[in-house]
N, C-alpha and C positions, 0 to 999 in steps of 0.2 A: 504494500500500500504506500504509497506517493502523493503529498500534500503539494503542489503549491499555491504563493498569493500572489497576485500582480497589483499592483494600483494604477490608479490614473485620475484625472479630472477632467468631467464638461468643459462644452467653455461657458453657456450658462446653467444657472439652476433650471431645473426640470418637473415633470412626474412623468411625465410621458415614459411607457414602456418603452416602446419601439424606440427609443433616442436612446436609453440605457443598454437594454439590448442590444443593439447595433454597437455601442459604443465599447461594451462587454466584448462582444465577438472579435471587434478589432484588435483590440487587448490579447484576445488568446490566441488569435491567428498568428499577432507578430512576436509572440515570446513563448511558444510553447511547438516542441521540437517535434510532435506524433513519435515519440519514441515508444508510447505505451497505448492502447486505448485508453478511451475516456468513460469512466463513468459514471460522471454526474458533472456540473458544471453551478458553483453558486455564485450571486452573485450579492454584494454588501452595499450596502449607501450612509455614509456618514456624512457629518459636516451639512446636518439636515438643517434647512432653515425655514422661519414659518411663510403659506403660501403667499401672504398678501406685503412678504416682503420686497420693498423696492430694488429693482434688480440693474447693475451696472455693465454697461453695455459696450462693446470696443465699434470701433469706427466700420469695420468689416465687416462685423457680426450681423447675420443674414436674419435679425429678431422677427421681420415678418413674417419670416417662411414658422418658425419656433411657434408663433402664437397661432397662425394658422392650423397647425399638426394638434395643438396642445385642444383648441377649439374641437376640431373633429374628434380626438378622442373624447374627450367632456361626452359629443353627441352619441357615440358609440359606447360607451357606460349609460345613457341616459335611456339607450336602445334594449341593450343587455337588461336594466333593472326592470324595464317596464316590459317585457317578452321573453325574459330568458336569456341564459346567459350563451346558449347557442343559437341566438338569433341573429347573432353576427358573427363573423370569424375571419381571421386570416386566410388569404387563400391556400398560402403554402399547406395551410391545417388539414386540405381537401386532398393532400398527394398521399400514397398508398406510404406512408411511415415505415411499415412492417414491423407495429407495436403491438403486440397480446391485445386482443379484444376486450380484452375483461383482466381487472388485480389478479396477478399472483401471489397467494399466498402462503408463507413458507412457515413453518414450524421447524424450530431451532431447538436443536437437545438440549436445550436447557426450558424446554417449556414457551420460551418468548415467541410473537407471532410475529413478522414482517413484513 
């Protein structure tokens, strides 16, 4: 078993998944060798600040594209609450995964279920 961490930062504050995520995967693509598989992937968020804090902006920073994305998710949770949370999805979510249809569950000699 083989731990590692990487770090990084945005360049602005977020919630948006899809901006973490993306942001995550870049992280691991450019620091981690496939010397092993993978079997899980977490990801951390620190250095949290509250939503309706004023946010500092650099001259380049593409903010309209930022509140755009962040607006449409808003509407895609607002989608999800009121329908179900499979009422919208990812397309990628629609590709044949080749994940067990159903929890597997394992019982471990020691009695614990997994």
């Amino acid at each position: 078993q083989c731990t590692r961490q990487w770090q990084t930062k945005i360049d602005l504050p977020t919630q948006s998944p899809m901006v973490l995520a993306k942001r995550a995967f870049q992280l691991f693509e450019a620091r981690y060798g496939w010397y092993n598989p993978i079997r899980s992937v977490t990801i951390q968020a620190i250095n949290l600040i509250p939503q309706d804090t004023p946010r500092q902006i650099g001259l380049f920073m593409d903010v309209e594209k930022q509140e755009k994305l962040e607006r449409l998710e808003k509407c895609i949770e607002t989608i999800r609450r009121r329908f179900g949370k499979d009422s919208i999805r990812n397309g990628v979510l629609y590709q044949d995964l080749q994940l067990p249809p159903e929890k597997v569950e394992i019982t471990m000699p020691t009695g614990m279920v997994g």
